[in-house]
N, C-alpha and C positions, 0 to 999 in steps of 0.2 A: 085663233088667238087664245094664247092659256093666260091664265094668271098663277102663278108657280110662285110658292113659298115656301125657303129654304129655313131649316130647324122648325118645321112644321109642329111638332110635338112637344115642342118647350113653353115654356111658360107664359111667352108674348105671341110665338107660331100658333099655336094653339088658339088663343083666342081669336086672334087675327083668320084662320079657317074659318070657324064658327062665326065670323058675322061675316064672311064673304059667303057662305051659302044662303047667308039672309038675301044676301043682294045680286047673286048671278047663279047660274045654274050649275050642279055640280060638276057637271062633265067637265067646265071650261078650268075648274080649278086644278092645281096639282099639287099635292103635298111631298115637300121632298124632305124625307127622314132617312137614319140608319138603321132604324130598327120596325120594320114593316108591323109586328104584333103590338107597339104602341098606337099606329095608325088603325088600328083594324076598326074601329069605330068610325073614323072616315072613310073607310074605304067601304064599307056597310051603305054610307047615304050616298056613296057616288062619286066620291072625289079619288080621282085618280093619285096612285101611292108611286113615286119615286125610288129607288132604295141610291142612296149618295152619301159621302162622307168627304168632310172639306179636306181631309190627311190623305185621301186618294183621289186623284187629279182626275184618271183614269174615270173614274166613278158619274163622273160632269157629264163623259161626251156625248153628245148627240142627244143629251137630258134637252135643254132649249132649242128651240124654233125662231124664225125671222118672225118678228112683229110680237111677239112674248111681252109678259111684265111680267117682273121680277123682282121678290122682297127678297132682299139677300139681308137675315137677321144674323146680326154679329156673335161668333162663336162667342163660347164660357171657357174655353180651353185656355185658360191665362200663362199655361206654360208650355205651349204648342206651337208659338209663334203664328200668332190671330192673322197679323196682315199678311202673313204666306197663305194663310187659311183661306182668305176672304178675296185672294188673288186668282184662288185657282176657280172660283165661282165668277168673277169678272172677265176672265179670259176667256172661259169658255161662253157666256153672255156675248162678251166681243164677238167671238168666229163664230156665233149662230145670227148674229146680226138684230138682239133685241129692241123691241119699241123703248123698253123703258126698267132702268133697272135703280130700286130705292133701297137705300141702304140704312138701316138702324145706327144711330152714329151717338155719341154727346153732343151737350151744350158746346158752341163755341168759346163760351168763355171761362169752359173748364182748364183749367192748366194742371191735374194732377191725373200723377202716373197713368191710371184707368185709359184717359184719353188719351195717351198717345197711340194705340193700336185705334184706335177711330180715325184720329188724324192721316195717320199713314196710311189707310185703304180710303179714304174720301178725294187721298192725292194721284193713288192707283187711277179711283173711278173718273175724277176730272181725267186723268193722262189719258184714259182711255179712249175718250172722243164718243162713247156711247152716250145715251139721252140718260142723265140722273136726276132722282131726287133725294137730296141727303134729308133724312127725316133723326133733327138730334135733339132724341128724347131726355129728358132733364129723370129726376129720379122718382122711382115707384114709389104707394103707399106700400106695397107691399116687400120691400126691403124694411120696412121695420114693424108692418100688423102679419107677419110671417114667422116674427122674432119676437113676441112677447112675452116665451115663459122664464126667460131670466128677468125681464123687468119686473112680472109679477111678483115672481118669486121673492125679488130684493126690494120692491116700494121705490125702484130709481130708473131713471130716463141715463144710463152714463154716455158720452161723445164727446169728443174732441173740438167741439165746433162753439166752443162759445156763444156768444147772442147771435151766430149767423142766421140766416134763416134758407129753407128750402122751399120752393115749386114742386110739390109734388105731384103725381096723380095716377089714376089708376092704369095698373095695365091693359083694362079693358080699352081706355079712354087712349092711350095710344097706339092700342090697334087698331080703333076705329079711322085714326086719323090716316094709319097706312090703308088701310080698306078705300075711304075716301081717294086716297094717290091712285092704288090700282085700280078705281072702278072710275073714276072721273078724269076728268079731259085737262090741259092746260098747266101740268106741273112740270114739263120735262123741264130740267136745269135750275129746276128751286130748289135753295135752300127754306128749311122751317124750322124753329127753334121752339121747342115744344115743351111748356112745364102746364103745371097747374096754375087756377085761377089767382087762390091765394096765398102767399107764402105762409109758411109757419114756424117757429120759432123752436128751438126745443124744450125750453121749460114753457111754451106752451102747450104743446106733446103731454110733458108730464102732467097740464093742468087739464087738458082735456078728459086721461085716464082716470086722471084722480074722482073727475064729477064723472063719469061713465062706470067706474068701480067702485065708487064709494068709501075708497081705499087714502090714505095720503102718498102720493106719488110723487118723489121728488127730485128735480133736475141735477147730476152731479157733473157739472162739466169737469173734466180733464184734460192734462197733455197728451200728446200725439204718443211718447212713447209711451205712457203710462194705457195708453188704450190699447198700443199694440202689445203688450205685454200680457193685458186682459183679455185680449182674441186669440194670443198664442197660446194661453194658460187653459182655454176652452178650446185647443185641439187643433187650430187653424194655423196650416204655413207660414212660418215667418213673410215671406213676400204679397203671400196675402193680405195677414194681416197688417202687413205696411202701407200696402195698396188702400185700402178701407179706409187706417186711420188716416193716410193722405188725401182721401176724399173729405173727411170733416175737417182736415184743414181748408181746402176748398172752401168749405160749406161756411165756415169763419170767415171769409174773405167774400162773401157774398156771392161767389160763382157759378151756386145751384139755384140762383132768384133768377126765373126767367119771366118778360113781362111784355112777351111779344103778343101773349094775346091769341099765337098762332095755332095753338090748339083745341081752342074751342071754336075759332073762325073754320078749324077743317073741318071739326064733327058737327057740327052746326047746332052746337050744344053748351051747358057750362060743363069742367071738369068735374067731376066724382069729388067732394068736400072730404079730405080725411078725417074727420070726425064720422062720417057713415064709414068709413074704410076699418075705420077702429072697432065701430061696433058691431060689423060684420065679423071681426076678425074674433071678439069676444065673442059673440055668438057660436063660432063655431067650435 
């Protein structure tokens, strides 16, 4: 039995490697990447390297075994057609006949754009009749301690999201939780809804920076277009950034507050507080 993790090399696979060798031995792992020389640091402690790409089907076969567990982390490719993407990695799961295949998904009570490529491959994975876990992670600290040097730069927190408030939490902290799915017993066909401990606001955001920098940092909420305007204006695709600003519309409507609890019940821990996210993020 492997435990195989797809986008091995990206910014949640990654991590998600690195605390499965805490907990199983390397042979049983596999990382499956497109680009082997990103891996080579895994492939150094022992973890078997893959080479697969979701745009070639072909690439899958014979990668999975009967009784396998399987993170299938949801492509970035937002213009590649995700759920074709994430179809050819379920199929071929299917005809190897895996124990258990978990899938990086959103909040269920997302309703913007983002989620619809989640939605549509969690519909795949139920059709499928294979053992799942949909694991839907709410949003990172590090989609905005990633993105600080414009806020510095201007002394403003800008979003589209009025008083909403977000669940965040680290990406370490939700791969631990997939770590947990693949190494522990008892999850096929759960769903888990997964944010941070405690919500946060964004002119709290601004008030946290402001006592961490010493700086006055201050919250400018805006409209949706007015935000998409200001992501277009810094270089980013219109549909992106329509994408984006349609998630702070989201995030206004309370649909990134997740309060299931479910996250920290899997690590058997609290979440990562983004106030340490923040000051890690300044540190570096």
């Amino acid at each position: 039995m492997s435990i195989i993790v797809t986008g091995a090399t990206g910014n949640l696979g990654r991590h998600v490697v690195e605390q499965l060798l805490e907990k199983v031995p390397a042979e049983q792992i596999t990382a499956v990447v497109r680009n082997a020389e990103k891996a080579a640091d895994f492939a150094e402690r022992g973890v078997k390297i893959a080479l697969a790409d979701y745009n070639a089907p072909a690439s899958f076969d014979g990668l999975f075994s009967a009784g396998d567990k399987v993170l299938l982390v949801s492509g970035n490719e937002f213009d590649k057609g995700r759920v074709q993407q994430h179809k050819v990695v379920i199929d071929a799961a299917k005809a190897a006949g895996v124990a258990l295949l978990a899938y990086t998904s959103a909040p269920g009570t997302l309703t913007a754009a983002l989620a619809d490529d989640h939605r549509g491959t969690e519909e795949l994975l139920l059709d499928s009749g294979l053992p799942y876990t949909l694991l839907r992670n709410g949003w990172y600290h590090e989609n905005y301690t990633e993105n600080l040097a414009p806020v510095l730069e201007h002394n403003a927190v800008v979003a589209a999201a009025g008083e909403g408030k977000v669940s965040s939490a680290a990406r370490a902290d939700y791969a631990a939780a997939a770590v947990a799915v693949l190494t522990g017993e008892g999850h096929e066909n759960k769903t888990y809804e997964l944010g941070g401990d405690t919500p946060w606001s964004f002119a709290e955001y601004a008030a946290e920076l402001s006592r961490q920098t010493g700086k006055e940092i201050t919250y400018n909420p805006v409209s949706t277009e007015v935000l998409t305007g200001i992501l277009t204006g810094a270089g980013l695709p219109e549909p992106l950034a329509q994408t984006l600003a349609g998630v702070d519309a989201s995030i206004e409507k309370g649909e990134l507050v997740v309060s299931t609890g479910d996250l920290s019940r899997l690590t058997g821990r609290p979440t990562t507080p983004f106030s340490e996210a923040i000051t890690a993020a300044l540190k570096g």
